[in-house]
C-alpha positions in Angstrom: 90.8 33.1 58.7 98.2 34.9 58.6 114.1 46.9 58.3 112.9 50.7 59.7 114.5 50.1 63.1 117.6 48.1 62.4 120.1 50.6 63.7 117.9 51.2 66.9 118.7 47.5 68.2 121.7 47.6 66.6 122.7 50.7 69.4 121.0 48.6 72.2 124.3 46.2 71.7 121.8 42.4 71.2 123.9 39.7 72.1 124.3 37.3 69.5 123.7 33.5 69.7 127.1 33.0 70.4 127.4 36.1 73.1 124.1 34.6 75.1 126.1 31.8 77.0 128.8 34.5 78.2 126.1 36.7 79.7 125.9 36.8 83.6 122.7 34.8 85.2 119.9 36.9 85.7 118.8 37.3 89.4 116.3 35.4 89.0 114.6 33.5 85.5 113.0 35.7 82.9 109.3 35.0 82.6 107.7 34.9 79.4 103.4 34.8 78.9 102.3 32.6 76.2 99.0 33.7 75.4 97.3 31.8 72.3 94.1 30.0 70.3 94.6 27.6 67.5 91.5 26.2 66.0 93.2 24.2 62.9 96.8 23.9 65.2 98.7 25.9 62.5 99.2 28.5 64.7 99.9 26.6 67.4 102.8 25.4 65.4 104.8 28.6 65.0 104.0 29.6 68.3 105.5 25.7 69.1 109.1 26.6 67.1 108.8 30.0 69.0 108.8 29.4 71.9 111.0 25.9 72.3 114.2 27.9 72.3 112.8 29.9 75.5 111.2 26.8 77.1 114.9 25.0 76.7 117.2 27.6 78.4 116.8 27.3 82.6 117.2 31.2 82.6 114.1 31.4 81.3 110.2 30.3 82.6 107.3 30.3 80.3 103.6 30.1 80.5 101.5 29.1 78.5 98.3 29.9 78.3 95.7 28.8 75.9 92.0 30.9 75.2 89.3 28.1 75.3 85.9 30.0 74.5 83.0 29.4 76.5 81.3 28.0 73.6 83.8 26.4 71.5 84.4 27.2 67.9 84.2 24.0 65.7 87.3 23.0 63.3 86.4 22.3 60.6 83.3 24.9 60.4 79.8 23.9 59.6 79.4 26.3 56.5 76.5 28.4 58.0 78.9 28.4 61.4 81.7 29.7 59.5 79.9 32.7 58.3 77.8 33.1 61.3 81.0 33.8 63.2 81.8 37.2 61.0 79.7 39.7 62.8 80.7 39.3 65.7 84.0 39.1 64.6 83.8 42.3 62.5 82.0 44.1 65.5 84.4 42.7 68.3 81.9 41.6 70.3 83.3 37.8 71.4 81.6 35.1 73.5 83.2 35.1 77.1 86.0 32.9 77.9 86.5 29.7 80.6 88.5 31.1 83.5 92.0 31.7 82.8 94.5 29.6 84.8 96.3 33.5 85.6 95.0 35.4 88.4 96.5 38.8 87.5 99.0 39.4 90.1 101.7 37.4 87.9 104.6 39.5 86.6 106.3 38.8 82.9 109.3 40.2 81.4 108.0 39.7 77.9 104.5 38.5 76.6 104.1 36.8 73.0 100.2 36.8 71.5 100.1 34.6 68.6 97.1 35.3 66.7 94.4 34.8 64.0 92.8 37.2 61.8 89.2 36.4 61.8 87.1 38.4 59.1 89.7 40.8 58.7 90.1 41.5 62.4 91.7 39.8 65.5 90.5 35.9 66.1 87.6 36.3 68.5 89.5 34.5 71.4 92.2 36.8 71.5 89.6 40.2 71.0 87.6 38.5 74.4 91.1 38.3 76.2 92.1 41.5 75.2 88.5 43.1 77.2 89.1 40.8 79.6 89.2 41.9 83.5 92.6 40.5 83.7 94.2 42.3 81.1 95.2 45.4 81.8 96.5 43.3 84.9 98.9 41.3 83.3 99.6 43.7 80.4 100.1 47.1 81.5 103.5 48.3 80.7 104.8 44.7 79.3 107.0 44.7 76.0 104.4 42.2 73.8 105.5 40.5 70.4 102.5 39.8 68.4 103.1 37.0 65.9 100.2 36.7 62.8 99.4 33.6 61.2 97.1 34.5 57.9 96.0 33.9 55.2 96.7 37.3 53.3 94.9 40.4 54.6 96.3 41.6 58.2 96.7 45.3 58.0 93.8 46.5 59.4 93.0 44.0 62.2 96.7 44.8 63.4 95.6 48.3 63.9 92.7 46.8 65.7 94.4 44.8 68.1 97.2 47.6 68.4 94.1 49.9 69.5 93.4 46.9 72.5 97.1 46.6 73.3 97.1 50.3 73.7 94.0 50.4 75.6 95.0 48.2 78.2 98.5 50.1 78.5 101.0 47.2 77.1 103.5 48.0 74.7 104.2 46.5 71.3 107.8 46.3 70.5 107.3 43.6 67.8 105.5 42.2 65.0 105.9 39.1 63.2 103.7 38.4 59.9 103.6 34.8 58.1 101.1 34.5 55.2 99.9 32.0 53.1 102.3 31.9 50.1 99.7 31.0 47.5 98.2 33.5 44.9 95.9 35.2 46.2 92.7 34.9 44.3 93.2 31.1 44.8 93.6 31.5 48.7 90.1 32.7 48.2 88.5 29.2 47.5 91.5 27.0 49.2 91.2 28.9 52.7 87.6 27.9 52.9 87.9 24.6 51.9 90.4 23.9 54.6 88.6 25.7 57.2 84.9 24.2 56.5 85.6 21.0 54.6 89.1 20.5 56.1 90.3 19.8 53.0 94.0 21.4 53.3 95.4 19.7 50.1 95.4 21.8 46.6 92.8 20.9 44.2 92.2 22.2 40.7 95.9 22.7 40.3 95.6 25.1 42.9 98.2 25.1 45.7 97.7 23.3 49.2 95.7 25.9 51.6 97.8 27.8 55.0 101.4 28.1 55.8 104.2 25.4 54.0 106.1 23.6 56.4 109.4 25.5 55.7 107.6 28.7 56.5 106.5 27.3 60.1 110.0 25.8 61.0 112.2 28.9 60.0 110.2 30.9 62.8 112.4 28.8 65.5 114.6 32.2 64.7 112.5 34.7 66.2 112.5 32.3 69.5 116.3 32.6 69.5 116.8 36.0 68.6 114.2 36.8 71.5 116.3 34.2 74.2 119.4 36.1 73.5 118.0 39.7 74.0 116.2 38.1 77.3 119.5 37.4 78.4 120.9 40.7 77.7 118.0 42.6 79.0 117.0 44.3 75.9 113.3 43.5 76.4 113.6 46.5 79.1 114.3 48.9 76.2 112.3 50.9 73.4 113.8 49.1 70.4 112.3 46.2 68.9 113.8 42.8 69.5 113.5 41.2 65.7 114.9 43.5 63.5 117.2 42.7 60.7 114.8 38.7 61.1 112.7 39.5 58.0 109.7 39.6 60.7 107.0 41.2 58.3 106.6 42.2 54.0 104.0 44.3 54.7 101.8 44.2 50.9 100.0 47.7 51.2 98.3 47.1 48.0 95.7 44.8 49.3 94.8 47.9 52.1 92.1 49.5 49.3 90.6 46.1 49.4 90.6 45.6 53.1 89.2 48.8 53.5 86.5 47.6 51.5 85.9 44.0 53.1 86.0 45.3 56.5 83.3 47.7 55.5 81.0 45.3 54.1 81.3 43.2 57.3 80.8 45.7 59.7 77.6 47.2 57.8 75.9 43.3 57.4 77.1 42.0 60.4 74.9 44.8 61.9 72.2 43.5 59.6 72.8 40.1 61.1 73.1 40.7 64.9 69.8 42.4 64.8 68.4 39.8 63.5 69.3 37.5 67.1 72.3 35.9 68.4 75.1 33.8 67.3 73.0 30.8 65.9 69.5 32.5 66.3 67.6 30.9 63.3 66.7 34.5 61.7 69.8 35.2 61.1 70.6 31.9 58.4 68.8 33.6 55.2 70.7 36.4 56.1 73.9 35.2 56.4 73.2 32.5 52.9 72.1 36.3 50.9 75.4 37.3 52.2 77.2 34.5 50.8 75.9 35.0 47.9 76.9 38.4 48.4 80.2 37.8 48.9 80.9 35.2 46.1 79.6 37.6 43.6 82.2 40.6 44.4 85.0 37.5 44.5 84.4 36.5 41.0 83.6 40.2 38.8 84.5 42.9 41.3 87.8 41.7 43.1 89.7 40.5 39.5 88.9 44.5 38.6 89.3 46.0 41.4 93.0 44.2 41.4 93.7 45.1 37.8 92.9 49.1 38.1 95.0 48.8 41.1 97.7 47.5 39.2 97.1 50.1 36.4 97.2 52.5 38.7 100.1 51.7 41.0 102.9 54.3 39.8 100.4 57.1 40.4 100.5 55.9 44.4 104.2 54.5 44.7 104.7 56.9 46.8 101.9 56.2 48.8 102.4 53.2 49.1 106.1 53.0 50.2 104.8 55.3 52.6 102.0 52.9 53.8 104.0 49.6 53.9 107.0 51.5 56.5 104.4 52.2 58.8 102.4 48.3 58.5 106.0 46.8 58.9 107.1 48.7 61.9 108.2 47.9 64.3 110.1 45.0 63.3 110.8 45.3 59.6 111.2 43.3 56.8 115.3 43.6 56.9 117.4 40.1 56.9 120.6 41.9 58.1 120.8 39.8 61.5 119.3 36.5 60.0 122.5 34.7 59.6 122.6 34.6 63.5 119.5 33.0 63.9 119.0 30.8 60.8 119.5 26.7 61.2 
């Protein structure tokens, strides 16, 4: 539960850091949507260095505005709460949210959604605002920059929430991916034990759990790079505003094991929700033989399932070069333009 279109911002003409000052005051202040849910407050972090730069210049308001589920989710996670979130999260079938403070008639130049991946598809939060009523209100036809905080596996609950942003008629013009830097067959015991035990430190020699510190600061570039092209009205184009930032390394290896995983949780989750409810007693033997489950393909099938992959990785390089240009668009993984932005 975290370089393709370079040359079409480079046409646009994006004003620099040092350019943004010269610019001519807008008619009236950009307005930026915040929309956002942090259990653990990592991703409230990044979204924090994001949006700081905007929330500093007077050209520019932002609003913030932050999910808060009905029922709220617990941090750290009970262990059978933790698993009896994933199929509904697999399914996107979320809990309904307290009122939002918007009422739908507000208008936004730009719109950044920070989000989780939950089970291998969007955070549950950020699924119910996506269905929500208001939505298509605030959405439709707004540029959106959707920034990912992971753990490693993203591909395929981008193309979900892509599928919602196209729905409600908003358009994605940027993409910005941070994972957990850790290996990633010891993400798969130090996630958990941060998220239902809390425990964020490394143990067993294995590295602390989530995003390091340097990671979350250097994303105060994307907030610059995105308050210079405000200024210069670039939002209004086609191009994406964070090329040449390093935005996204898109790893299209793991996509044969998502593929998998997402699978398996959409076939027991249905096993699970028809046994009751989010919390329904039926559903706890269930979700502990799922568990079980689950732990058993970690330890025999995923170390083989990764080593025939690597075996077999020059027979798809072309496949997968293909595959990780289209996961990294729009944004890229190009550094051209970081010098700009860097501190």
């Amino acid at each position: 539960m975290l370089g393709l279109h370079s040359t079409a911002l480079e046409t646009a003409h994006p004003v620099t850091s040092s350019s943004a000052s010269s610019a001519s005051p807008a008619a009236r202040p950009k307005r930026v949507l915040v929309i956002h849910y942090s259990q653990s407050g990592q991703l409230d972090s990044v979204a924090e260095q994001i949006v700081a730069p905007l929330r500093a210049d007077p050209a520019i308001k932002v609003h913030e505005e932050t999910l808060r589920p009905l029922a709220p989710f617990p941090f750290p996670w009970p262990f059978i709460s933790f698993f009896d979130a994933f199929p509904e999260s697999a399914h996107m079938k979320p809990p309904p949210l307290a009122p939002l403070s918007l009422t739908g008639d507000e208008d936004f130049d730009l719109v950044i959604l920070p989000y989780q991946v939950w089970f291998l598809a969007p955070s549950q939060p950020v699924t119910a605002f996506l269905k929500h009523s208001l939505a298509a209100r605030l959405l439709k036809g707004k540029p959106v920059v959707t920034v990912i905080a992971c753990r490693n596996m993203w591909l395929l609950a981008h193309e979900k929430l892509k599928g919602m942003l196209d729905d409600v008629g908003a358009r994605l013009i940027d993409n910005v991916v941070l994972t957990d830097p850790g290996p990633t067959l010891a993400t798969f015991f130090t996630t958990p034990a941060w998220l239902i035990w809390g425990r964020k430190r490394g143990f067993w020699g294995m590295p602390d759990a989530g995003l390091s510190a340097t990671q979350i600061r250097s994303t105060g570039r994307f907030g610059r790079a995105l308050r210079d092209a405000l200024h210069g009205d670039l939002e209004r184009g086609t191009g994406p505003l964070l090329a040449g930032l390093g935005a996204v390394e898109a790893n299209a290896r793991l996509l044969i094991s998502e593929k998998a995983g997402t699978r398996s949780f959409f076939l027991w989750g249905k096993l699970i929700m028809a046994a009751g409810g989010p919390g329904a007693w039926p559903r706890k033997p269930l979700l502990l033989l799922y568990v079980v489950f689950l732990l058993a393909l970690i330890v025999t099938v995923v170390p083989v399932s990764l080593t025939l992959q690597a075996l077999l990785r020059p027979l798809f390089k072309g496949w997968l070069t293909k595959m990780t240009a289209q996961f990294e668009c729009p944004s890229g993984s190009a550094t051209d333009r970081s010098h700009l932005y860097d501190v």
